[in-house]
C-alpha positions as CSV (number, residue, x, y, z in Angstrom):
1,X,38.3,166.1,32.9
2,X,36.7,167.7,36.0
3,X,34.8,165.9,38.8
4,X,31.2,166.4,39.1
5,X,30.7,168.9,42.6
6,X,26.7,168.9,42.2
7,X,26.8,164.7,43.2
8,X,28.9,162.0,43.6
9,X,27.6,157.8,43.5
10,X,29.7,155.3,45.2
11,X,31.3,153.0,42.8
12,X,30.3,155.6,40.0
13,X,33.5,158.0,38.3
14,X,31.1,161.3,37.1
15,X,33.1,163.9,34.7
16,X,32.9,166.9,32.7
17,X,35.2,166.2,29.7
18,X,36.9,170.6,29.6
19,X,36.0,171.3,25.8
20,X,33.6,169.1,24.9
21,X,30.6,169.0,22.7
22,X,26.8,170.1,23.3
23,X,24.4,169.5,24.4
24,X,25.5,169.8,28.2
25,X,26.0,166.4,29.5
26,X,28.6,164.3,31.9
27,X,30.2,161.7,31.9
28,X,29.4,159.0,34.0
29,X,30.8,155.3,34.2
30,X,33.4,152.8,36.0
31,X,36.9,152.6,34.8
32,X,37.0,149.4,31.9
33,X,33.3,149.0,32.9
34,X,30.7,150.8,31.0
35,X,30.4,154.5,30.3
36,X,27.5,156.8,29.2
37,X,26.4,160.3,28.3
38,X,24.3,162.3,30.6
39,X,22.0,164.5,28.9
40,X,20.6,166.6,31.9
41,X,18.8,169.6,30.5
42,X,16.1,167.2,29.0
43,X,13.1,166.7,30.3
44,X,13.0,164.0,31.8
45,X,17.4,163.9,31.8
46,X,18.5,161.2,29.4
47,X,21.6,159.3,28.2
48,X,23.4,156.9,26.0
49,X,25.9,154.4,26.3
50,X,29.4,155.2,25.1
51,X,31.1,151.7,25.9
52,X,29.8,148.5,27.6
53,X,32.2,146.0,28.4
54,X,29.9,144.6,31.3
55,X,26.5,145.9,31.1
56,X,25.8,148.8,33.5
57,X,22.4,148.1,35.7
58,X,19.5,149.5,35.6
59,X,19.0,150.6,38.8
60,X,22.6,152.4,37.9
61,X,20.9,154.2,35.5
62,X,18.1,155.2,37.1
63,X,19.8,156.6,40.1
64,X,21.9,158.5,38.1
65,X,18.9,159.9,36.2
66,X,17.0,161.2,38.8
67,X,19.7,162.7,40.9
68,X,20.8,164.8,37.4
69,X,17.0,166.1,37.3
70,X,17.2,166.6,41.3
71,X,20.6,168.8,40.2
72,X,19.8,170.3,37.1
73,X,21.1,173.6,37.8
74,X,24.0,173.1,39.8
75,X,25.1,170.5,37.1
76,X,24.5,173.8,34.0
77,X,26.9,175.9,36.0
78,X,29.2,173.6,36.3
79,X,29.2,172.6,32.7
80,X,30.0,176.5,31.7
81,X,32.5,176.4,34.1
82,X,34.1,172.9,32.6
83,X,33.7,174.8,28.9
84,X,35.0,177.6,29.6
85,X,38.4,176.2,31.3
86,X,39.4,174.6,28.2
């Protein structure tokens, strides 16, 4: 796994899984919490829930969300990078 350099959210752990599958997304969730795919290429960015154990908020969510659109770019580079160090 490789932290997330575009952004970081307090209380939030945000990863590239090195190898993983398309389409370009991170991971983004808190540890025994909740986690959920990022999908930020789409237009608008959107996601899905791998695990709940407690339900993430959506204000969570949304924050997430719209600081992937804000880093779009940054966050594709990164991706390569986390692809290619497999």
């Amino acid at each position: 796994m490789v932290r997330l350099r575009a952004f970081q959210l307090a209380g939030c752990r945000l990863r590239f899984h090195t190898g993983d599958h398309g389409p370009p997304h991170f991971h983004a969730g808190v540890v025994d919490a909740w986690e959920i795919r990022v999908f930020f290429l789409q237009e608008p960015p959107g996601y899905e829930v791998k695990f709940e154990v407690k339900r993430v908020s959506g204000r969570t969510v949304r924050e997430i969300l719209k600081l992937a659109a804000a880093h779009r770019a940054e966050l594709f580079e990164e991706w390569e990078r986390s692809q290619a160090d497999e």
